[in-house]
Backbone as JSON Lines, residues from 0, in Angstrom:
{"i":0,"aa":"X","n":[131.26,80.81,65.56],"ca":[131.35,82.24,65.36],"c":[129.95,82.87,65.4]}
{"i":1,"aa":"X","n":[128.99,82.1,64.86],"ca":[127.64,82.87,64.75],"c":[126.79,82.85,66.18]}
{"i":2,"aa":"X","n":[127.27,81.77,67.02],"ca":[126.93,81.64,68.04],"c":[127.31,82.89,68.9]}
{"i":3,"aa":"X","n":[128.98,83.06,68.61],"ca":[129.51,84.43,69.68],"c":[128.61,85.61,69.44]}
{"i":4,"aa":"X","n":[128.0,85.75,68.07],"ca":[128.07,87.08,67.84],"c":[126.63,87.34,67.95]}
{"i":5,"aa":"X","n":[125.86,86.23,68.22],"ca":[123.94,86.16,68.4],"c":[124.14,86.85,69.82]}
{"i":6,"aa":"X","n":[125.08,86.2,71.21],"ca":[125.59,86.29,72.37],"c":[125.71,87.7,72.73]}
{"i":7,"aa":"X","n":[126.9,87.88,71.69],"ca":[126.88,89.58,71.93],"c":[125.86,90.82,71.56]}
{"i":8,"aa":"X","n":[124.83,90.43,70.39],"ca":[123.81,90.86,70.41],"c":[123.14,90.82,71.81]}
{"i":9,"aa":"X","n":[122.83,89.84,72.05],"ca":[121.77,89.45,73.24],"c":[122.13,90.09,74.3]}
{"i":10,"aa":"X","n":[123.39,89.84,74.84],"ca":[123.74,90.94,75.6],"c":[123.83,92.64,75.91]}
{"i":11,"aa":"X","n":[124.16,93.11,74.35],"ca":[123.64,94.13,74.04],"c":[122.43,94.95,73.89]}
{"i":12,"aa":"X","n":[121.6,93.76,73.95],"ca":[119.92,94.41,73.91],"c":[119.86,94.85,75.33]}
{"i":13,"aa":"X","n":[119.97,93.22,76.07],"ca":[120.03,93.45,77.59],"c":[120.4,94.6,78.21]}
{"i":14,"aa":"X","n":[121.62,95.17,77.96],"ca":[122.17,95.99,78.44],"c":[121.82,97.81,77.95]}
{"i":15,"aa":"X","n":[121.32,97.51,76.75],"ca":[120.38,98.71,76.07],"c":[118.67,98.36,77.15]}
{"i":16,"aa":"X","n":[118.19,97.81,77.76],"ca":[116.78,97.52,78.27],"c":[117.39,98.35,79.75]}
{"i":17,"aa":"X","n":[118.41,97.85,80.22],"ca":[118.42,97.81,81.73],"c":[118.93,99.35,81.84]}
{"i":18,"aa":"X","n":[119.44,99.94,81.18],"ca":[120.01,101.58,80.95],"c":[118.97,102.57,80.79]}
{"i":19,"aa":"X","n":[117.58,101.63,79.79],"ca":[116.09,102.86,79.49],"c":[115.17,102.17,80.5]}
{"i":20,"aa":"X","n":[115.31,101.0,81.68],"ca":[114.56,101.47,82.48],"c":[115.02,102.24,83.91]}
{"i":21,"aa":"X","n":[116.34,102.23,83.97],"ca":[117.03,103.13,85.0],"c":[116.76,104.33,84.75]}
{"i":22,"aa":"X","n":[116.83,104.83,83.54],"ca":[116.65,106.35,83.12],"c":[115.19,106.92,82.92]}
{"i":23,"aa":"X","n":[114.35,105.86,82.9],"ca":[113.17,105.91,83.09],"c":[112.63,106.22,84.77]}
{"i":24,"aa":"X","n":[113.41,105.88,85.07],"ca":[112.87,105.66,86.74],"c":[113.41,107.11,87.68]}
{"i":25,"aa":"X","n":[114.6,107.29,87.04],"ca":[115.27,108.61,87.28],"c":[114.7,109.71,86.82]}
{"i":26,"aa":"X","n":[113.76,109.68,85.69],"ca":[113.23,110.91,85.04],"c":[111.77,110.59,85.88]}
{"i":27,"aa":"X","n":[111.37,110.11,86.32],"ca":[110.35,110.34,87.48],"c":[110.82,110.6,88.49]}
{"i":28,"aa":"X","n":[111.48,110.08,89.17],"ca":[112.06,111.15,90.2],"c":[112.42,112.42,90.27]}
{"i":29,"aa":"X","n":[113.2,112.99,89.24],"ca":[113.45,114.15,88.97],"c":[111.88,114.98,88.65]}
{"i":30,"aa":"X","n":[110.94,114.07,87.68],"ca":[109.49,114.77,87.36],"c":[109.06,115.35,88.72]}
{"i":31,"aa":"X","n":[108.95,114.17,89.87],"ca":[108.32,114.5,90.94],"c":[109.02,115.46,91.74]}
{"i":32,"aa":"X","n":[110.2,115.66,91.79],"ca":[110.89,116.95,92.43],"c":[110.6,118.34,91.99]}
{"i":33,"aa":"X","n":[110.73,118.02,90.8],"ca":[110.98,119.27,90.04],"c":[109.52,120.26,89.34]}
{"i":34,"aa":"X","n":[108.2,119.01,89.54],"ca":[106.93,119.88,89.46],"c":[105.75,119.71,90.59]}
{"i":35,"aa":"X","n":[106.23,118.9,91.96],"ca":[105.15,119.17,92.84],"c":[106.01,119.93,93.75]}
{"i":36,"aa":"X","n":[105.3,120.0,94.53],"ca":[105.31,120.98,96.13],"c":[106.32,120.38,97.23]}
{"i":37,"aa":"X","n":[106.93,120.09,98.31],"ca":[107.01,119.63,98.69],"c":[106.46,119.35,99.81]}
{"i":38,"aa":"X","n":[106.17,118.22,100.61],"ca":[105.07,118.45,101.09],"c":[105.21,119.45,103.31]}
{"i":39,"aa":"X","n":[104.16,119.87,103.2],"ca":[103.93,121.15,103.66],"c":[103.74,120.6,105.59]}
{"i":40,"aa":"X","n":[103.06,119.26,105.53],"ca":[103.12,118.24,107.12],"c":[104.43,118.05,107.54]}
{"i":41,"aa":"X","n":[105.08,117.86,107.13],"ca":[106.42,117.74,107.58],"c":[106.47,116.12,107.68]}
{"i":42,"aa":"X","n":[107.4,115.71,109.04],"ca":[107.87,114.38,109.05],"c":[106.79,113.47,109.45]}
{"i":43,"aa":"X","n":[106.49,112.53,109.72],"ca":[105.48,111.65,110.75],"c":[105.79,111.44,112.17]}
{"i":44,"aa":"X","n":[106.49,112.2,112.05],"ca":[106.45,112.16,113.78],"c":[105.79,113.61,114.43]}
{"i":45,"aa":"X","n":[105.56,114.64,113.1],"ca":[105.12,116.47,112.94],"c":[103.83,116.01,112.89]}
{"i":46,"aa":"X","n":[103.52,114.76,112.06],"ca":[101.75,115.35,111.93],"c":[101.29,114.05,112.55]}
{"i":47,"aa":"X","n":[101.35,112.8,113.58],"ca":[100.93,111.85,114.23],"c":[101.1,111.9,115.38]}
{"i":48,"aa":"X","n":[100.14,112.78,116.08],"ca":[100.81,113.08,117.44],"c":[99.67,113.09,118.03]}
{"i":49,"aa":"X","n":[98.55,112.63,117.41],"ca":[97.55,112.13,118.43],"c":[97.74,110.49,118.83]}
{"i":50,"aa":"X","n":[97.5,109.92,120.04],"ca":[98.01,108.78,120.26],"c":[96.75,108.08,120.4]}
{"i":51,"aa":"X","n":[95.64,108.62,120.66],"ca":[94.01,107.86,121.02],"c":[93.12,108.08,119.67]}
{"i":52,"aa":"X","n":[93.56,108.59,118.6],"ca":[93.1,108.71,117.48],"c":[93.93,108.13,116.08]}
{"i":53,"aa":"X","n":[93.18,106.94,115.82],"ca":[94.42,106.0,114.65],"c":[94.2,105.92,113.59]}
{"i":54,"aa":"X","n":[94.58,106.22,112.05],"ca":[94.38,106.36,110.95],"c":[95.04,104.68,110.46]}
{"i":55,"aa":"X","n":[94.58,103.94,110.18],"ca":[95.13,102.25,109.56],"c":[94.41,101.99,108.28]}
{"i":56,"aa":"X","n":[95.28,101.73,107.01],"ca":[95.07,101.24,105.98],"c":[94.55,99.91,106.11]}
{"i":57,"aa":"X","n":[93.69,99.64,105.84],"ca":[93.01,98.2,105.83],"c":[92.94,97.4,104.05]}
{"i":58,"aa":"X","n":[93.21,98.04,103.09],"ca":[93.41,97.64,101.95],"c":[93.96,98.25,101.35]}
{"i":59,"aa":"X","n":[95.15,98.35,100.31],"ca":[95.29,98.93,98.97],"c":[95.8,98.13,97.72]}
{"i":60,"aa":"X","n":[94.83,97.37,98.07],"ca":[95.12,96.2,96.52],"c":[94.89,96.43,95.34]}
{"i":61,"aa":"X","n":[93.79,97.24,95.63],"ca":[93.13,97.96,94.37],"c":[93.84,99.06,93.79]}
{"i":62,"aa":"X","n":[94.33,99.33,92.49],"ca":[95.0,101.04,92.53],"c":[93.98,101.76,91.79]}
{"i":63,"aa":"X","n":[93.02,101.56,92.38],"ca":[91.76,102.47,92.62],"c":[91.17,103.21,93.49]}
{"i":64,"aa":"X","n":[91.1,102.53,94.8],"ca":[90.39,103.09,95.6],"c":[91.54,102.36,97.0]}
{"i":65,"aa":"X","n":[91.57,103.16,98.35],"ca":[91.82,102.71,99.33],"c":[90.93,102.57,100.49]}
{"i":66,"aa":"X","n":[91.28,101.78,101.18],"ca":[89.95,101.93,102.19],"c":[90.77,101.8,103.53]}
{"i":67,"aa":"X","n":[90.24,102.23,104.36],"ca":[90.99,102.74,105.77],"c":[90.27,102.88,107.05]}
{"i":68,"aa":"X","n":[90.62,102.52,107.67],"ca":[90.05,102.59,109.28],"c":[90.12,104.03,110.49]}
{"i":69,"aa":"X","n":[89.14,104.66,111.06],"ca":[89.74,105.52,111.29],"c":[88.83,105.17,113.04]}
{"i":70,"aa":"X","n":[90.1,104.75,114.23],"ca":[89.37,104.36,115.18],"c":[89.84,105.08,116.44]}
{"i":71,"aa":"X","n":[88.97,106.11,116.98],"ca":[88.91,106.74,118.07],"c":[88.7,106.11,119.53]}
{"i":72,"aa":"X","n":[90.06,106.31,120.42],"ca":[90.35,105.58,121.38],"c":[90.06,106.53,122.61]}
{"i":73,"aa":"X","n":[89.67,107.71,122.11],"ca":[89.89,108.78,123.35],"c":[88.58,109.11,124.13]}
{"i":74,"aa":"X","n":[88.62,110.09,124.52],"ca":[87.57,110.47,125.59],"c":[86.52,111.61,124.45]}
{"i":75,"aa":"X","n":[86.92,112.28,123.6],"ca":[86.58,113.17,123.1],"c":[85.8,113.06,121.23]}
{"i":76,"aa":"X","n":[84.87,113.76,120.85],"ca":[85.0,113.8,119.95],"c":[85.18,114.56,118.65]}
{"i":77,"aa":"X","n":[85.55,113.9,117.9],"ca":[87.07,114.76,116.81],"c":[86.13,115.3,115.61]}
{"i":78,"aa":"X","n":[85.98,116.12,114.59],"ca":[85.02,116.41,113.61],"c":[86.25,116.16,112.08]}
{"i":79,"aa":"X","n":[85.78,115.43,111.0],"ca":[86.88,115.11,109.68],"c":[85.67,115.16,108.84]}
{"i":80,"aa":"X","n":[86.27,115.31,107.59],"ca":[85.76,115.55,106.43],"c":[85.56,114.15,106.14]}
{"i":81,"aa":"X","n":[84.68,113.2,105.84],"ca":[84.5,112.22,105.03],"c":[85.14,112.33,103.56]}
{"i":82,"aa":"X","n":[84.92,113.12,102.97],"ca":[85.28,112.92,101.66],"c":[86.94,113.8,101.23]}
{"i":83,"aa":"X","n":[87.44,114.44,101.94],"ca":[88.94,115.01,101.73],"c":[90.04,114.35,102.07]}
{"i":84,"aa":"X","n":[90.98,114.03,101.27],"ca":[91.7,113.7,101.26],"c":[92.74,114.05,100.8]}
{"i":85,"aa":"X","n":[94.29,113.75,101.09],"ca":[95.35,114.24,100.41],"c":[96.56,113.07,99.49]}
{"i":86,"aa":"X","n":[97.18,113.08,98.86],"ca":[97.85,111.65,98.98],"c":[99.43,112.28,98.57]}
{"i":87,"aa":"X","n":[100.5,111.97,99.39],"ca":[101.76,112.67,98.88],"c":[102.67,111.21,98.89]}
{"i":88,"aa":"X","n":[103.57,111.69,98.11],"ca":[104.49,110.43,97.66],"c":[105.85,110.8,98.3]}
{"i":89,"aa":"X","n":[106.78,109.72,98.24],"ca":[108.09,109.93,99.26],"c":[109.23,109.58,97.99]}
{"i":90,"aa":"X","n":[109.66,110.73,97.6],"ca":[111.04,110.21,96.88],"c":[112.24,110.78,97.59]}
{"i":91,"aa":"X","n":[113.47,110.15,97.37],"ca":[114.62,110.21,97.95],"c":[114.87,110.88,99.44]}
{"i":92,"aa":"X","n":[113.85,109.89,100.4],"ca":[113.11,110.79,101.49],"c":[113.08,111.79,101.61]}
{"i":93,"aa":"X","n":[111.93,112.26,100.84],"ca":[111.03,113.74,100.88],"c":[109.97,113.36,100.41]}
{"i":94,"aa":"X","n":[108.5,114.25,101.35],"ca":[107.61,113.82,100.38],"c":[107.2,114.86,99.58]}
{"i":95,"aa":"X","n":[106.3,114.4,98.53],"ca":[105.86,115.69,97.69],"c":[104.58,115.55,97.7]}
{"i":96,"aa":"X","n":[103.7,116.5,97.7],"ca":[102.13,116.81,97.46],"c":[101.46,116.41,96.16]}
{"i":97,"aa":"X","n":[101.29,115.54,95.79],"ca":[100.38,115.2,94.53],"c":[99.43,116.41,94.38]}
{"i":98,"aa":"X","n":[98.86,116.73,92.78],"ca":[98.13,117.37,92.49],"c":[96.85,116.64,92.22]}
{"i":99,"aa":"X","n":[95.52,116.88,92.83],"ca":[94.42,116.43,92.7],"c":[93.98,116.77,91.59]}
{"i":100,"aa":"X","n":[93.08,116.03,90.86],"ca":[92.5,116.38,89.3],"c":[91.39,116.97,89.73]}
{"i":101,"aa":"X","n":[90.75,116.8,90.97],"ca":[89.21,116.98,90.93],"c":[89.21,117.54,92.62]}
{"i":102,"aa":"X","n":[88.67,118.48,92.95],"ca":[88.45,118.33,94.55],"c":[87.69,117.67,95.28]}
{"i":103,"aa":"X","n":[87.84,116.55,96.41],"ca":[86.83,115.86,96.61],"c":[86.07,116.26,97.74]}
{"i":104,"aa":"X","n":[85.95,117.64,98.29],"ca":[84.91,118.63,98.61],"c":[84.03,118.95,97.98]}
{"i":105,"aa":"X","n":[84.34,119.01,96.8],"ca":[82.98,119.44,95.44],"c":[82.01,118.08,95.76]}
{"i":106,"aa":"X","n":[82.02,117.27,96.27],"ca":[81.06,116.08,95.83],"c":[80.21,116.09,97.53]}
{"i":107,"aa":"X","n":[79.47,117.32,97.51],"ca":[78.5,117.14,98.42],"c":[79.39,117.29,100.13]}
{"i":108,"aa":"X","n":[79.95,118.02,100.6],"ca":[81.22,117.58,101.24],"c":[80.19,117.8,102.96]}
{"i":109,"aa":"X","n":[80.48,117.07,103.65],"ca":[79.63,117.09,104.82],"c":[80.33,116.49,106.41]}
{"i":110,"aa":"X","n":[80.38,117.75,107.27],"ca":[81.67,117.18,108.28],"c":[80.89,116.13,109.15]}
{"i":111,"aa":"X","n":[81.7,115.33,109.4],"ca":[81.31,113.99,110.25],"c":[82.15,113.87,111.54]}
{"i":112,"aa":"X","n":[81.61,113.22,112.22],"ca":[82.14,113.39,113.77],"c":[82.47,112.12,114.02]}
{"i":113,"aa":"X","n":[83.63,111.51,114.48],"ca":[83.76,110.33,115.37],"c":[83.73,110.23,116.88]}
{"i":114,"aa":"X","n":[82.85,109.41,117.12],"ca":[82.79,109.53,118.9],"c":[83.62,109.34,119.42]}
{"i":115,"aa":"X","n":[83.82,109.03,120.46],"ca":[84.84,108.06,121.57],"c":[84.56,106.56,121.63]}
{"i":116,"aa":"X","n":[85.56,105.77,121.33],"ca":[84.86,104.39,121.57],"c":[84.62,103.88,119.43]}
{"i":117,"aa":"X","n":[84.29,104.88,118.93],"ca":[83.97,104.5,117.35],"c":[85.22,104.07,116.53]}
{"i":118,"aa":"X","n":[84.9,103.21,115.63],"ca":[85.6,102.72,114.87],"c":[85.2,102.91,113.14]}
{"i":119,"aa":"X","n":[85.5,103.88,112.18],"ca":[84.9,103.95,111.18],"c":[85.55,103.49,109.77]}
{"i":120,"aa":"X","n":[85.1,102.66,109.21],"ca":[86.01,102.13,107.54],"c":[85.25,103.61,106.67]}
{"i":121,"aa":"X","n":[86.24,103.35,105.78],"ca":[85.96,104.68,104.58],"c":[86.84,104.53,103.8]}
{"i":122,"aa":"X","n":[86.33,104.49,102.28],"ca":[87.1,103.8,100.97],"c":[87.26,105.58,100.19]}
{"i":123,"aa":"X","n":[88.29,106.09,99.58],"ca":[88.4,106.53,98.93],"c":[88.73,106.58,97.59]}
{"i":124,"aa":"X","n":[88.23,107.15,96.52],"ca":[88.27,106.66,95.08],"c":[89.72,107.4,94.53]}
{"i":125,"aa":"X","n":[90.75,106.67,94.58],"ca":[92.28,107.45,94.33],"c":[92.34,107.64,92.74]}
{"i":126,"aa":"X","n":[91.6,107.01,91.92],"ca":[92.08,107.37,90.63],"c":[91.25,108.51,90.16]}
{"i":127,"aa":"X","n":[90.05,108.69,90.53],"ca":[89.19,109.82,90.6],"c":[89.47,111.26,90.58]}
{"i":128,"aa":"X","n":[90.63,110.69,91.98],"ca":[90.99,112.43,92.59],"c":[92.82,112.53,91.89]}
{"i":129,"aa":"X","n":[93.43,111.31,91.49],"ca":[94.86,111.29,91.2],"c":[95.26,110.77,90.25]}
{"i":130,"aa":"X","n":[94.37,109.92,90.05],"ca":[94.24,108.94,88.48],"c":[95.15,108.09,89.1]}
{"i":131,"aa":"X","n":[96.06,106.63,88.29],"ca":[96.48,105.7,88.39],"c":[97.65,106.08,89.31]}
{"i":132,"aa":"X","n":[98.27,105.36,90.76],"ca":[99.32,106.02,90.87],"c":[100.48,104.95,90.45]}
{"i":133,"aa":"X","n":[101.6,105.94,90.27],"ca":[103.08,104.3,89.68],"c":[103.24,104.03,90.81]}
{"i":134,"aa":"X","n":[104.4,102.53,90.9],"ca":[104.36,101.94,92.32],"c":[105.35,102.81,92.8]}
{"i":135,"aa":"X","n":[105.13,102.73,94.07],"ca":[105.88,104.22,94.97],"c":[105.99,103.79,96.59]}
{"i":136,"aa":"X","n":[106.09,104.25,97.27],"ca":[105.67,105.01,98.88],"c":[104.88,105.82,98.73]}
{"i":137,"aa":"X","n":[103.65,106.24,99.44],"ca":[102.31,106.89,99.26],"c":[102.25,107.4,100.89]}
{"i":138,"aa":"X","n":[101.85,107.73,101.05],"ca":[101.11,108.04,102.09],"c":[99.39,108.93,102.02]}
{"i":139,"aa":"X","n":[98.51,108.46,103.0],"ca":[97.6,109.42,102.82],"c":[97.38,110.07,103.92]}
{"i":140,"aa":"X","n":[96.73,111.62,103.32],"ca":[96.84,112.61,105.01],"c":[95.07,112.96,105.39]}
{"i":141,"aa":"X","n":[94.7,113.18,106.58],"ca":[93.72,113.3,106.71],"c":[93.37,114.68,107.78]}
{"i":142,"aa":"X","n":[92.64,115.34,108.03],"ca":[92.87,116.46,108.89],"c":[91.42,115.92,109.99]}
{"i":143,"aa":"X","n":[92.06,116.5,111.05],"ca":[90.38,116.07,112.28],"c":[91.31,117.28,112.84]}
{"i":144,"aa":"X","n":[89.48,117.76,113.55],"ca":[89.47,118.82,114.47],"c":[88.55,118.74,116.08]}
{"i":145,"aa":"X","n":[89.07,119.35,116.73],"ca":[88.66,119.16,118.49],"c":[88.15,120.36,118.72]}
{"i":146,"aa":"X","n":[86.86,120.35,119.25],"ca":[86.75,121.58,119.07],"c":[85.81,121.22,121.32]}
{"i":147,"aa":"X","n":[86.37,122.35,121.61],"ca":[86.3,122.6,122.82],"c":[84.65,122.64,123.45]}
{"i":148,"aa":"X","n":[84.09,123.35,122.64],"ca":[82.75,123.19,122.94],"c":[82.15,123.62,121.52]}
{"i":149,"aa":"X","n":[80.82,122.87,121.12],"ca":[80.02,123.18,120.08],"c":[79.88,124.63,118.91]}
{"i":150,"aa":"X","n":[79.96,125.35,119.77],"ca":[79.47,126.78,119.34],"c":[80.96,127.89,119.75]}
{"i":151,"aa":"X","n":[81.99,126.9,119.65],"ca":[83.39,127.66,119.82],"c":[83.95,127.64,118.84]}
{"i":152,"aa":"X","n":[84.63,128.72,117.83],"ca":[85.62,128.36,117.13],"c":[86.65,128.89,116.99]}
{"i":153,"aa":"X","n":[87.22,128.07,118.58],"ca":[88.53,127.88,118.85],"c":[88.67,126.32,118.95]}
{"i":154,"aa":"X","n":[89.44,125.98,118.07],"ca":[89.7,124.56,117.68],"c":[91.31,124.11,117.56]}
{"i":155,"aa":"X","n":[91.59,122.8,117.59],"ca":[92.66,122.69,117.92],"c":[92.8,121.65,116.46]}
{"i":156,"aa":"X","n":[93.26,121.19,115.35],"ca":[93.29,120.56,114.23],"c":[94.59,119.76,113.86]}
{"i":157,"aa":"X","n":[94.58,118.45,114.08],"ca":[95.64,117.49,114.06],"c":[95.51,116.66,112.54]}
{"i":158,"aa":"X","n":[96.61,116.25,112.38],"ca":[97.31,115.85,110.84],"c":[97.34,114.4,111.24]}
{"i":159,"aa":"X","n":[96.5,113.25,110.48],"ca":[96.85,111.84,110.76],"c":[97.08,111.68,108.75]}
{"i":160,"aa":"X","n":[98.03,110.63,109.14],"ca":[99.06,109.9,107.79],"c":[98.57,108.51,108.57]}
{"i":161,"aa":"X","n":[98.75,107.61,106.47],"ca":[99.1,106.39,107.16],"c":[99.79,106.36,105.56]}
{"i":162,"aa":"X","n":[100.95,105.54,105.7],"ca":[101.41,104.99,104.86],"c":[101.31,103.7,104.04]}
{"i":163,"aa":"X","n":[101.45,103.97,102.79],"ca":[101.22,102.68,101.71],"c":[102.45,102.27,100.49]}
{"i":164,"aa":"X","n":[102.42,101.3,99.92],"ca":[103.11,101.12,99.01],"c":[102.39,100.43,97.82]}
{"i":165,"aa":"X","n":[102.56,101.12,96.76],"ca":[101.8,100.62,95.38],"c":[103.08,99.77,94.54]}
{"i":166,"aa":"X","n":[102.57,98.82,94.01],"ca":[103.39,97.92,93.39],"c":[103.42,97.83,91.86]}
């Protein structure tokens, strides 16, 4: 008898654990709907539509910082912010716009050019600008601009994503 009824305890805890982390997981979802943005790029097929210009995650082991490849295949060259970044998350496919704590333009912000033929790594500090993120679908967005000739500004400005998953 004392055996049945340790059993049915045990089970009962179990079943009290597996109910507060479902409802836990649901009240972030709902958090993330219900107080960010949604996000404003649209699908990945809306903002990856350069085909000679490639945005590739090369690490996110760290949930600190990511570091990423950004390698220009084309004839032309593209002008990006080194230090801006965006990072939006994907719930119940949609994504939403994270809110940055800090802008990472404020830190000296200086436009950089990739050639034709260049290949550039660049680590960004994610807890800095977002603090810790929970494990999710991530994506990060980056903006580059083409600009026709030097002293023109008429420019043409393309949206590269690459996607991640935090664990």
């Amino acid at each position: 008898m004392r055996i049945a009824t340790l059993s049915l305890l045990g089970l009962l805890c179990f079943n009290i654990l597996l109910t507060g982390c479902s409802a836990e997981t649901e009240d972030i979802t709902t958090d993330i709907s219900e107080n960010y943005a949604e996000s404003t790029y649209g699908k990945v097929e809306d903002i990856n539509t350069l085909s000679d210009l490639q945005l590739t995650l090369d690490s996110a082991d760290n949930l600190e910082q990511l570091t990423f490849t950004i390698e220009n295949k084309s004839d032309k060259d593209y002008q990006y912010s080194k230090n801006y970044f965006e990072i939006e998350v994907e719930v119940s496919g949609k994504w939403y716009q994270l809110e940055q704590k800090k802008d990472p333009t404020q830190d000296n912000e200086v436009e950089s050019i990739i050639k034709p033929g260049e290949s550039i790594e660049l680590t960004h500090d994610i807890k800095k600008y977002y603090g810790i993120l929970p494990s999710g679908h991530y994506r990060l967005i980056k903006d580059f601009a083409y600009f026709e000739h030097s002293k023109d500004w008429n420019y043409d400005t393309y949206i590269l994503s690459c996607e991640f998953y935090m664990d």
